[in-house]
C-alpha positions as CSV (number, residue, x, y, z in Angstrom):
1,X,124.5,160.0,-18.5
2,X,122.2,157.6,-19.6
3,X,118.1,158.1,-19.7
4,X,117.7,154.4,-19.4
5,X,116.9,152.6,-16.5
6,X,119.3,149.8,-14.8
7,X,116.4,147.1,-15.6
8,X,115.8,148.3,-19.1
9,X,118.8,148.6,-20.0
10,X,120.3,145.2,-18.4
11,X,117.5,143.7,-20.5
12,X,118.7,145.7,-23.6
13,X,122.0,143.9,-23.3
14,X,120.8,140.3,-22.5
15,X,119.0,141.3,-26.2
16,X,122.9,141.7,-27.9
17,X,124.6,139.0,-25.2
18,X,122.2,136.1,-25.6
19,X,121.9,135.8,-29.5
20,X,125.8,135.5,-29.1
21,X,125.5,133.0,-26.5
22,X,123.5,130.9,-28.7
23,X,125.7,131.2,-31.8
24,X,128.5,129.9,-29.9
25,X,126.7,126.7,-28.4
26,X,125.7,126.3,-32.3
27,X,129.0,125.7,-33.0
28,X,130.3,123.7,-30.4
29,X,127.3,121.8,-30.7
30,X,128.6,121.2,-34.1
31,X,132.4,120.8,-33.3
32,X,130.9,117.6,-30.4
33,X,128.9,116.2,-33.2
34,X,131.7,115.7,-35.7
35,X,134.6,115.1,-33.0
36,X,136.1,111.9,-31.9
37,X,134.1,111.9,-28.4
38,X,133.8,108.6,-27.7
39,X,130.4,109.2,-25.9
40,X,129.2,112.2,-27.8
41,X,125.4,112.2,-26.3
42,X,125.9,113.4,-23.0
43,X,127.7,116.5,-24.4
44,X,124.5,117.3,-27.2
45,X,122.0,117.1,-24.6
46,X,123.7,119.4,-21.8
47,X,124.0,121.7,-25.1
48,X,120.7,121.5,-26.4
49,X,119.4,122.0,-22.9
50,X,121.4,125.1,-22.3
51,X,120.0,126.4,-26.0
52,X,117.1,126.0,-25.0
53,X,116.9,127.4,-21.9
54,X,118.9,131.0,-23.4
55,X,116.1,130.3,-26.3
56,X,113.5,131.1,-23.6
57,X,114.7,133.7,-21.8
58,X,115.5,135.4,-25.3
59,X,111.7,135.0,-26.0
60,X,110.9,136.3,-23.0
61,X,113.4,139.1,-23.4
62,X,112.3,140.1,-26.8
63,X,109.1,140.6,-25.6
64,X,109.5,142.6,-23.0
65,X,111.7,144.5,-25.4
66,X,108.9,145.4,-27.5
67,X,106.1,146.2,-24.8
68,X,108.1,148.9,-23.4
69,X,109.4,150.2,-26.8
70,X,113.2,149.0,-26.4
71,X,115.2,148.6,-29.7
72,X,118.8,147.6,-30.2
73,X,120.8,148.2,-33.0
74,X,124.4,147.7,-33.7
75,X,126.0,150.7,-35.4
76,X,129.7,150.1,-35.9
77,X,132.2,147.2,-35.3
78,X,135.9,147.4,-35.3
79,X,139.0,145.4,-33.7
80,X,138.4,147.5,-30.0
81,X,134.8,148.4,-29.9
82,X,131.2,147.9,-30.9
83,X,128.5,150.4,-31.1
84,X,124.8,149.9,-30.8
85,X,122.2,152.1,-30.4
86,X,119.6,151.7,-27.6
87,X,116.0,153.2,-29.2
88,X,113.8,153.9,-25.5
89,X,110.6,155.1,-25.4
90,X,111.3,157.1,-28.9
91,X,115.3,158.5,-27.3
92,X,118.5,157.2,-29.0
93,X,121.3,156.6,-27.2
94,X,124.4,155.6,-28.6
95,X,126.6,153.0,-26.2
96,X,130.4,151.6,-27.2
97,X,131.4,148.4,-25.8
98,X,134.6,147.0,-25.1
99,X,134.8,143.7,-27.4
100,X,136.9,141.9,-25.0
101,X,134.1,143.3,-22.6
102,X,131.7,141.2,-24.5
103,X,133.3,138.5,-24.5
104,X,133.9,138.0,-20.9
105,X,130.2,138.7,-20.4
106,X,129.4,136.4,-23.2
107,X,131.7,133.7,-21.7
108,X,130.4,134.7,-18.1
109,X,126.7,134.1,-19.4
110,X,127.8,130.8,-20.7
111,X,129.3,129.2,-17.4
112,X,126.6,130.3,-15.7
113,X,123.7,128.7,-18.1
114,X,126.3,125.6,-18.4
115,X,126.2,125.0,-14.0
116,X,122.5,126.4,-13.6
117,X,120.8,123.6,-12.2
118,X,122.7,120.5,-13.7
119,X,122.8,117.5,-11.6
120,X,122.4,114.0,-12.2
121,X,119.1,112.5,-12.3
């Protein structure tokens, strides 16, 4: 049973989801760039926009991390799970995570920042 509450804790995981997020648009950012896309512009843009947008709410995110004394740190990784450790209000708590979890958040997270709000001008 965890001491944490929902909201605290929901923002404790954008905290390990969002860097994630990020790192992955980095690289398709990078794979659009170099690739034979005939119109290549149209691709960077929705991709920088989406960065930027995760960029924010990470801001926003971290701050609200560190007014209400919320850490995360991640303990242990192997081919199953991942262990971080959620500091609150001076408790430890020590949460495992699926890594195929992750990635269906992570990929969840992505298709939604991809279709939020894109339409054409």
């Amino acid at each position: 049973m965890t001491r944490i509450p929902e909201y605290d804790r929901d923002m404790m995981e954008k905290a390990i989801y969002l860097p994630m997020v990020l790192t992955i648009l980095n690289r398709d950012h990078s794979v659009v760039d170099k690739g034979p896309f005939k119109l290549k512009k149209p691709y960077l843009e929705l991709i920088e926009a989406v960065m930027k947008d995760i960029q924010g709410e990470l801001f926003q995110v971290k701050q609200y991390m560190k007014k209400n004394q919320l850490r995360v740190t991640e303990i242990k990784r192997d081919e199953t799970f991942t262990m971080y450790m959620f500091i609150y209000k001076g408790y430890e708590e020590n949460h495992n995570y699926f890594n195929p979890r992750i990635r269906n958040k992570v990929q969840e997270l992505m298709q939604a920042y991809l279709l939020k709000g894109r339409q054409l001008s």
